[in-house]
KENU-380031 format. One record per residue (C-alpha): y, z, x; residue number from 1. Coordinates in steps of 0.25 Angstrom, whole numbers, padded with zeros to 4 digits. Example, Ala and Ser with C-alpha at 12.3 -4.5 7.8 and 13.67 -1.06 7.14 Angstrom:
+-------+-------+-------+-----+
:     y :     z :     x : num :
+-------+-------+-------+-----+
: -0018 :  0031 :  0049 :   1 :
: -0004 :  0029 :  0055 :   2 :
+-------+-------+-------+-----+
% end
This chain:
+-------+-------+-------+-----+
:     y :     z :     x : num :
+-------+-------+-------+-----+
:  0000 :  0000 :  0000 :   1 :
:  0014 : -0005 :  0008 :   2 :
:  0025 :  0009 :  0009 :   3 :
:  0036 :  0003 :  0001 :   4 :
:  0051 :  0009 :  0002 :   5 :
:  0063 :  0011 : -0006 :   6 :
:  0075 :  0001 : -0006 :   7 :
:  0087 :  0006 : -0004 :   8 :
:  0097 : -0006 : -0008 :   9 :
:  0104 :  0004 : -0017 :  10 :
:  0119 :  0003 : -0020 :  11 :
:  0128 :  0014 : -0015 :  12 :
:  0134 :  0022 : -0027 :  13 :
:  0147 :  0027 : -0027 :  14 :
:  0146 :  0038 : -0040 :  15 :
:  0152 :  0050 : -0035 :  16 :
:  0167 :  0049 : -0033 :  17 :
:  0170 :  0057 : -0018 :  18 :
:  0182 :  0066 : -0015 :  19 :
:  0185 :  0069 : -0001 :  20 :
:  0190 :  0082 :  0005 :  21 :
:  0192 :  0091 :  0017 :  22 :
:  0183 :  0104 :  0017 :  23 :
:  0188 :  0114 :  0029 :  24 :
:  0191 :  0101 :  0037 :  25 :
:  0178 :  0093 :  0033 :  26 :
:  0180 :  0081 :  0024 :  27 :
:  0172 :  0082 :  0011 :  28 :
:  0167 :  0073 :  0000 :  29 :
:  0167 :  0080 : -0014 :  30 :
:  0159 :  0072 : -0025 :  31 :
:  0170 :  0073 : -0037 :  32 :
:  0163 :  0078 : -0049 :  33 :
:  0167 :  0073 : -0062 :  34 :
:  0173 :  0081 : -0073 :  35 :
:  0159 :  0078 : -0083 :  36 :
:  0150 :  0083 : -0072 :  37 :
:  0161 :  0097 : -0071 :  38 :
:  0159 :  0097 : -0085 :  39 :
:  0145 :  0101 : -0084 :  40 :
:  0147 :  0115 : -0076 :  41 :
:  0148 :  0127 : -0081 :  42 :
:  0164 :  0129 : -0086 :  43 :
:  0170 :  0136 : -0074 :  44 :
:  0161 :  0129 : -0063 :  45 :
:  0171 :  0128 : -0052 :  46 :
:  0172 :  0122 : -0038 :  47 :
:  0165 :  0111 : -0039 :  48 :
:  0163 :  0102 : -0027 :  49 :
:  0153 :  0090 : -0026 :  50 :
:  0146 :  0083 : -0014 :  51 :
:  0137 :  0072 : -0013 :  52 :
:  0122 :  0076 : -0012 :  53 :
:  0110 :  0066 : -0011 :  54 :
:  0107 :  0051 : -0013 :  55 :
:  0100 :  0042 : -0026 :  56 :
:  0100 :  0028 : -0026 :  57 :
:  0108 :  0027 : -0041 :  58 :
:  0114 :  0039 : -0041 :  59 :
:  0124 :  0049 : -0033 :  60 :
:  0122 :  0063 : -0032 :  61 :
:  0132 :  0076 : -0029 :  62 :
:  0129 :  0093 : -0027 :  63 :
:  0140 :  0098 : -0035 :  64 :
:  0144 :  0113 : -0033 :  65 :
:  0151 :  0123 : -0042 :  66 :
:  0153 :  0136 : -0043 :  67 :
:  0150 :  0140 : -0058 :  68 :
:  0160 :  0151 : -0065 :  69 :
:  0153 :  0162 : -0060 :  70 :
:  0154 :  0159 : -0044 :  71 :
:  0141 :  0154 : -0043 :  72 :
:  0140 :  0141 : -0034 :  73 :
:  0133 :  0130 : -0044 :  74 :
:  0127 :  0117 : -0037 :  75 :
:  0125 :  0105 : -0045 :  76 :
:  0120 :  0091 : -0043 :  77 :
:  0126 :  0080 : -0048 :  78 :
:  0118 :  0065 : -0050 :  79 :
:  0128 :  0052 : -0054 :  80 :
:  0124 :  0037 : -0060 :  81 :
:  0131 :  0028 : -0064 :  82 :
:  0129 :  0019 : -0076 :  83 :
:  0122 :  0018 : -0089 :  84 :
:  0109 :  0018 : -0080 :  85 :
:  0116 :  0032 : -0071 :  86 :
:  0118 :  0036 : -0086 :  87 :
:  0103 :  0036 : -0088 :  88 :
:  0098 :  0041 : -0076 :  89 :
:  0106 :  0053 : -0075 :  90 :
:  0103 :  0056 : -0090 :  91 :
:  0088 :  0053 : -0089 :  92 :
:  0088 :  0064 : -0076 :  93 :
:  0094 :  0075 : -0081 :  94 :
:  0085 :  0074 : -0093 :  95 :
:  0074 :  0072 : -0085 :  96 :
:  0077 :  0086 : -0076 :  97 :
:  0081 :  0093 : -0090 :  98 :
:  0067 :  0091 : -0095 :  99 :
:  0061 :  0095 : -0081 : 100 :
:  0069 :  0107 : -0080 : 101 :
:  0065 :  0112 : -0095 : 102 :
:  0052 :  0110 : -0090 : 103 :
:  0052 :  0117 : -0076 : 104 :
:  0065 :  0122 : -0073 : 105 :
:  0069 :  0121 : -0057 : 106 :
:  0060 :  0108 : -0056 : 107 :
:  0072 :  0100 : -0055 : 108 :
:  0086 :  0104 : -0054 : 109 :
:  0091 :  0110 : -0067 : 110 :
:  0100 :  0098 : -0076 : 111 :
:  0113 :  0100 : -0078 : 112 :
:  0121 :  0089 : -0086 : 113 :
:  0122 :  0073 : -0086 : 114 :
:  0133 :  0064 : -0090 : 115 :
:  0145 :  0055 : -0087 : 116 :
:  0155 :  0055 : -0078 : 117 :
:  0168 :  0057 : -0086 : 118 :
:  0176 :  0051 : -0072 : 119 :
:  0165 :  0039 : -0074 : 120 :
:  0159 :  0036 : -0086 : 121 :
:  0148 :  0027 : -0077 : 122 :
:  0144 :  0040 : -0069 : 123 :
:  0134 :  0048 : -0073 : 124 :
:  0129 :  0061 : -0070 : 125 :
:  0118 :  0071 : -0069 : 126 :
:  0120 :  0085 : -0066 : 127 :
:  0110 :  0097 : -0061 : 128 :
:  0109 :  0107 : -0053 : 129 :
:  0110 :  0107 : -0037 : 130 :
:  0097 :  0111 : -0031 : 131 :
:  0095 :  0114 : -0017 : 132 :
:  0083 :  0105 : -0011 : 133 :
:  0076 :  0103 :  0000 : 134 :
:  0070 :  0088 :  0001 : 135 :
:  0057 :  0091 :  0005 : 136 :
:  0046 :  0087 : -0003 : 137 :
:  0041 :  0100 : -0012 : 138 :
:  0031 :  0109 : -0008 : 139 :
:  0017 :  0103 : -0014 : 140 :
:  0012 :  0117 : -0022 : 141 :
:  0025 :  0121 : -0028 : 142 :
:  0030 :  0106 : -0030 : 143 :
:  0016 :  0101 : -0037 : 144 :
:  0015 :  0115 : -0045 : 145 :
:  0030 :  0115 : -0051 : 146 :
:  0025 :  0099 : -0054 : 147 :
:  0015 :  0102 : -0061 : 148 :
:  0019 :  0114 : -0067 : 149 :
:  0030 :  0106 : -0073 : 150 :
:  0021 :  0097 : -0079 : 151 :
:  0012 :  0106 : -0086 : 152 :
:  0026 :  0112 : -0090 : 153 :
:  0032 :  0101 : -0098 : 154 :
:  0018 :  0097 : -0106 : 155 :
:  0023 :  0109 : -0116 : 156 :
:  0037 :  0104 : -0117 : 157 :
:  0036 :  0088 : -0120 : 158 :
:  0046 :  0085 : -0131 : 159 :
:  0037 :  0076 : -0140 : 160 :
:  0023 :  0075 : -0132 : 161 :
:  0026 :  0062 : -0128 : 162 :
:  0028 :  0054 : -0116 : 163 :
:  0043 :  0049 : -0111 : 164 :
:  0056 :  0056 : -0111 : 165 :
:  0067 :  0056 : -0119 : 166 :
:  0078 :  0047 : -0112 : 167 :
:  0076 :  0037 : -0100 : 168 :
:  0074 :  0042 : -0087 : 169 :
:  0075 :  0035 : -0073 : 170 :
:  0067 :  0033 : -0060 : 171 :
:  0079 :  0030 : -0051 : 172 :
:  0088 :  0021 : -0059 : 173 :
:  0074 :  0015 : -0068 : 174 :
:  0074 :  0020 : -0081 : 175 :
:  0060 :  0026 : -0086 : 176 :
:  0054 :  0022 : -0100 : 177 :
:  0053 :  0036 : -0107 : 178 :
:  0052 :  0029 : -0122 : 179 :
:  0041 :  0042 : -0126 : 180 :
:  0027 :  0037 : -0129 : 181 :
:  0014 :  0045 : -0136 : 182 :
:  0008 :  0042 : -0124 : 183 :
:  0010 :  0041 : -0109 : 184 :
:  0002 :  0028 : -0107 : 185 :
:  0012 :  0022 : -0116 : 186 :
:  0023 :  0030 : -0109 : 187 :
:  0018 :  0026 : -0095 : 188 :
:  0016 :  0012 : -0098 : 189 :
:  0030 :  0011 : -0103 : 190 :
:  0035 :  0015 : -0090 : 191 :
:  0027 :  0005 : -0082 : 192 :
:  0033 : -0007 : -0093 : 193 :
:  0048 : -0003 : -0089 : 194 :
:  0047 :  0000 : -0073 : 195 :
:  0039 : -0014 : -0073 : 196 :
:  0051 : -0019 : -0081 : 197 :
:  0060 : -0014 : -0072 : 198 :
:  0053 : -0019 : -0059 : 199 :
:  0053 : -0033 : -0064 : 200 :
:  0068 : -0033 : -0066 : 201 :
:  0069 : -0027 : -0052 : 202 :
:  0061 : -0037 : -0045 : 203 :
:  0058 : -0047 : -0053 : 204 :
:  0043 : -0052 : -0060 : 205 :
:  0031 : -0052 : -0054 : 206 :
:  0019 : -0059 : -0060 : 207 :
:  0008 : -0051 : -0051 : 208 :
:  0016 : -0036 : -0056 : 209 :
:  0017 : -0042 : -0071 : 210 :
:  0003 : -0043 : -0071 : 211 :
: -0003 : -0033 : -0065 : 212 :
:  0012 : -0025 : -0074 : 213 :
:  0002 : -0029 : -0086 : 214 :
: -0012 : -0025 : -0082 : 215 :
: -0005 : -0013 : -0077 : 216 :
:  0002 : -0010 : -0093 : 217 :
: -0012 : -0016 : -0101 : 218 :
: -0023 : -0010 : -0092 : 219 :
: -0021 :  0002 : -0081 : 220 :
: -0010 :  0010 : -0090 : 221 :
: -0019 :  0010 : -0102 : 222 :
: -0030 :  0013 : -0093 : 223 :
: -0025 :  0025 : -0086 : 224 :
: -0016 :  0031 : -0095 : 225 :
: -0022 :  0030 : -0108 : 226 :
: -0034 :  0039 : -0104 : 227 :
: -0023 :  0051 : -0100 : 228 :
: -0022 :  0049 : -0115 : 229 :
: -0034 :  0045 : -0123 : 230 :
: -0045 :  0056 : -0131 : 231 :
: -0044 :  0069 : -0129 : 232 :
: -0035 :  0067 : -0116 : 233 :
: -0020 :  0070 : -0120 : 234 :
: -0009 :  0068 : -0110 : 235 :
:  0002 :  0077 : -0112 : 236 :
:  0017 :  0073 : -0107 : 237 :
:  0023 :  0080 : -0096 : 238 :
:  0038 :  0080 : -0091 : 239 :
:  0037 :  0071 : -0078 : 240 :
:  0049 :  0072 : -0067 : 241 :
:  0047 :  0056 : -0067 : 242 :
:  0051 :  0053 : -0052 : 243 :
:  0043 :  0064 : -0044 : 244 :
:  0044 :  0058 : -0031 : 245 :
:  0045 :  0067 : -0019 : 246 :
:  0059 :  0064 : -0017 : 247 :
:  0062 :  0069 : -0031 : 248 :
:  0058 :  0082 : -0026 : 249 :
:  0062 :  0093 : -0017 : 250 :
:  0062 :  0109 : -0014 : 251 :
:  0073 :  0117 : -0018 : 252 :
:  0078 :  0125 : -0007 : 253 :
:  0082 :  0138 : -0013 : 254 :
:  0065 :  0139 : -0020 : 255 :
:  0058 :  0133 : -0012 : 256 :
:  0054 :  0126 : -0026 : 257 :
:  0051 :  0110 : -0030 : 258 :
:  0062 :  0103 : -0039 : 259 :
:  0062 :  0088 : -0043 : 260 :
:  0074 :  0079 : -0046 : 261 :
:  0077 :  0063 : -0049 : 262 :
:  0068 :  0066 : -0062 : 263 :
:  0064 :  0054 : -0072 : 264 :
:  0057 :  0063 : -0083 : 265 :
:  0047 :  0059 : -0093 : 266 :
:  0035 :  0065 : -0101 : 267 :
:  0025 :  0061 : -0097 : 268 :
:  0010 :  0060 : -0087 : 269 :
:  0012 :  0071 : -0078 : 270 :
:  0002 :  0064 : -0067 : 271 :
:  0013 :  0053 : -0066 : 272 :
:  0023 :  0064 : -0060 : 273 :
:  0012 :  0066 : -0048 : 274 :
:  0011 :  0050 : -0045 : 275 :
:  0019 :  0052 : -0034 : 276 :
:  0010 :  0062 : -0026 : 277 :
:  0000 :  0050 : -0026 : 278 :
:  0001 :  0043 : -0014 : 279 :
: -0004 :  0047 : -0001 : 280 :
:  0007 :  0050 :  0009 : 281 :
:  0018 :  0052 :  0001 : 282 :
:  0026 :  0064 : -0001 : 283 :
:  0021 :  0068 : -0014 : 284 :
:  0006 :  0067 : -0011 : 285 :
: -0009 :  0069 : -0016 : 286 :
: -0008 :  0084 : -0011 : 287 :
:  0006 :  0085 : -0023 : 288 :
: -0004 :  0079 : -0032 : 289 :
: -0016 :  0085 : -0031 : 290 :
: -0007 :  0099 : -0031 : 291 :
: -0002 :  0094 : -0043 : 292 :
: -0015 :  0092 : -0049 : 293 :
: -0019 :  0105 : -0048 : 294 :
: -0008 :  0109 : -0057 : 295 :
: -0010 :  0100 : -0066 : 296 :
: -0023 :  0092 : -0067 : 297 :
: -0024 :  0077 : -0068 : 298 :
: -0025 :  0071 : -0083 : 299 :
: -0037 :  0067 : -0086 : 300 :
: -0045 :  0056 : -0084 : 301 :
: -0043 :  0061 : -0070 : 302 :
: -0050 :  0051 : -0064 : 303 :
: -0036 :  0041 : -0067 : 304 :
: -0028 :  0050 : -0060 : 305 :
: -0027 :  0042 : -0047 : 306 :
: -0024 :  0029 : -0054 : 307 :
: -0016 :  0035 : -0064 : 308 :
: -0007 :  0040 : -0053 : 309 :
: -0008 :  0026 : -0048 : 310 :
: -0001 :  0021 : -0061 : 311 :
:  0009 :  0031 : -0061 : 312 :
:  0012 :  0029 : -0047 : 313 :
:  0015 :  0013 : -0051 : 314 :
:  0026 :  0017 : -0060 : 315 :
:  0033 :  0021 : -0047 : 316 :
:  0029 :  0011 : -0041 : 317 :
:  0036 :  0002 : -0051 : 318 :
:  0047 :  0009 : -0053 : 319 :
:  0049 :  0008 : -0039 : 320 :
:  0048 : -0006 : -0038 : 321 :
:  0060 : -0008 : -0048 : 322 :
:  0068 :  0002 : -0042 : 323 :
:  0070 : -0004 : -0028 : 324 :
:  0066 : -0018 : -0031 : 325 :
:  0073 : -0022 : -0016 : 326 :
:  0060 : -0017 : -0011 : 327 :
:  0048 : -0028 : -0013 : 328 :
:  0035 : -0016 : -0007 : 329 :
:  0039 : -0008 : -0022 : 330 :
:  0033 : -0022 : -0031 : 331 :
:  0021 : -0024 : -0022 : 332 :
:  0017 : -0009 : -0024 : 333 :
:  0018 : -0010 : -0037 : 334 :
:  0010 : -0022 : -0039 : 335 :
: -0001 : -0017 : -0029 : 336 :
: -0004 : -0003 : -0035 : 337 :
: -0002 : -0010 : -0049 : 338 :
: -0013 : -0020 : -0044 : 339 :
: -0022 : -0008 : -0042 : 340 :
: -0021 : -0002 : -0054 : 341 :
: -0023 : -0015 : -0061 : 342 :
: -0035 : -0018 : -0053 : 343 :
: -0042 : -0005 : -0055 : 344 :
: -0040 : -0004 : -0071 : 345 :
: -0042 : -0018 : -0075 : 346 :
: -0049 : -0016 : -0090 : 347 :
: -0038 : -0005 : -0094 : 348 :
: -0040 :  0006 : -0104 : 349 :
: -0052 :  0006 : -0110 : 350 :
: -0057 :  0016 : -0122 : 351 :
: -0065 :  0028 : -0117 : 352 :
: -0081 :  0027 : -0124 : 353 :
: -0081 :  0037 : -0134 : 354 :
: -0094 :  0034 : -0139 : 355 :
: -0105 :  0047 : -0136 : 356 :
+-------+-------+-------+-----+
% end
């Protein structure tokens, strides 16, 4: 399989308006906040300065501090988009950490507000809380039992049993299709429909992907996720992060504890959250997962496990491919670990023999 690696023919933005000043003979530059974002602290917040903190490829990011009413020093981070699309995406996250942090407080930084820049009604904003971190990978124990403790968590708290979210939320700038569905084949294959969709107008067709696109959508969904679902076997929804990469996650430094961030929640399969501690050799890795799984054991038919985290793993692979199209390696993984799944599941679903 050929390493591919993330394009990086990104436009520079320019969405936070700088102020310079001198700081005990030090030239500064102060981030200006904006009076909507104010408008969100508690009334009689004070002393509010603003600096640049971090890097995202559509957005620009700032460590606001205060100090609230009572003299206690308040850290907040601030996130801005720009756009009808920034709109969504900084709607869609805060949602998403609002439904994290009901389910598991202190799992990702607590939500603030969202909204729109009074000075710039094109800029966008989402507002948490600061939390000191330490980028460093999270330690396997504590970060796979929070994981799944998480999960198990949420099953008792879906809103309708079913399978989406209830607005759109994004992978980098590509909206998800979180249209709820009875069940997460349905769900799932929905998904696929709309990063192919998306790919194509990224790159262009591809008669080779459209084909293997359609075995992939007739045969291998239904036969690996409509067992999850089928007789006695019931799967039940669990809030998922969405994009739990390794660099979506960190150590706070004050704990010691996991957090997550740059969530795209969803209800849904909780084994598509662990796709990413597939693969040998990556930061995540089979010793995350197979911690993991002893929290929370795999669904059953357990012998799809493998490939089902195959297919999961696809959607990534997808999504990648439209998301940094200057990049040809991301079409050629697609199509080759589509191929395999194709390959090994030709004759699709087929209904279990009930006869005794």
């Amino acid at each position: 399989m050929a390493d591919v690696e993330f394009g990086t023919e990104f436009p520079e933005l320019n969405l936070l308006t700088l102020e310079e000043a001198t700081i005990d003979g030090e030239a500064v530059e102060w981030v200006v906040v904006d009076e909507n974002v104010i408008a969100k602290f508690p009334q009689g917040t004070h002393s509010i300065t603003a600096t640049s903190h971090g890097s995202s490829m559509w957005t620009q990011t700032a460590r606001i501090s205060t100090t609230l009413p009572d003299g206690t020093p308040k850290s907040y981070f601030l996130k801005v988009a720009a756009g009808a699309l920034g709109l969504g995406m900084v709607e869609g996250e805060y949602e998403s950490i609002a439904a994290i942090h009901a389910v598991k407080p202190g799992f990702c930084p607590k939500p603030q507000a969202w909204g729109t820049f009074k000075s710039n009604p094109d800029l966008h904003f989402l507002l948490t809380d600061f939390v000191e971190m330490e980028q460093e990978i999270p330690e396997k124990d504590a970060f796979t039992t929070m994981l799944a403790d998480f999960h198990l968590s949420s099953i008792a708290m879906s809103p309708n049993g079913k399978f989406g979210f209830h607005c759109t939320t994004y992978n980098g700038n590509l909206a998800q299709d979180n249209t709820w569905t009875d069940t997460w084949e349905e769900y799932y294959k929905n998904n696929i429909v709309r990063m192919l969709r998306l790919e194509e107008e990224a790159r262009g067709p591809s008669e080779e992907l459209k084909e293997l696109s359609e075995q992939l959508l007739e045969k291998v969904i239904p036969r690996l996720l409509r067992p999850l679902e089928t007789g006695p076997i019931t799967l039940k929804p669990c809030l998922i992060h969405g994009d739990l990469w390794y660099g979506n996650t960190a150590t706070k430094l004050d704990t010691g504890e996991p957090i997550t961030f740059d969530s795209s929640a969803f209800w849904g399969h909780n084994e598509y959250e662990v796709r990413t501690m597939r693969p040998a050799g990556v930061q995540f890795g089979r010793k995350y997962l197979n911690a993991y799984h002893d929290k929370f054991r795999q669904s059953e038919p357990t012998e799809d496990a493998e490939d089902r985290l195959a297919l999961y793993a696809l959607r990534s692979r997808i999504h990648d491919s439209a998301l940094y199209p200057m990049n040809a390696g991301f079409r050629n993984l697609v199509i080759e670990q589509m191929r395999l799944l194709v390959e090994k599941y030709p004759n699709g679903y087929e209904e279990p023999n009930t006869k005794t």
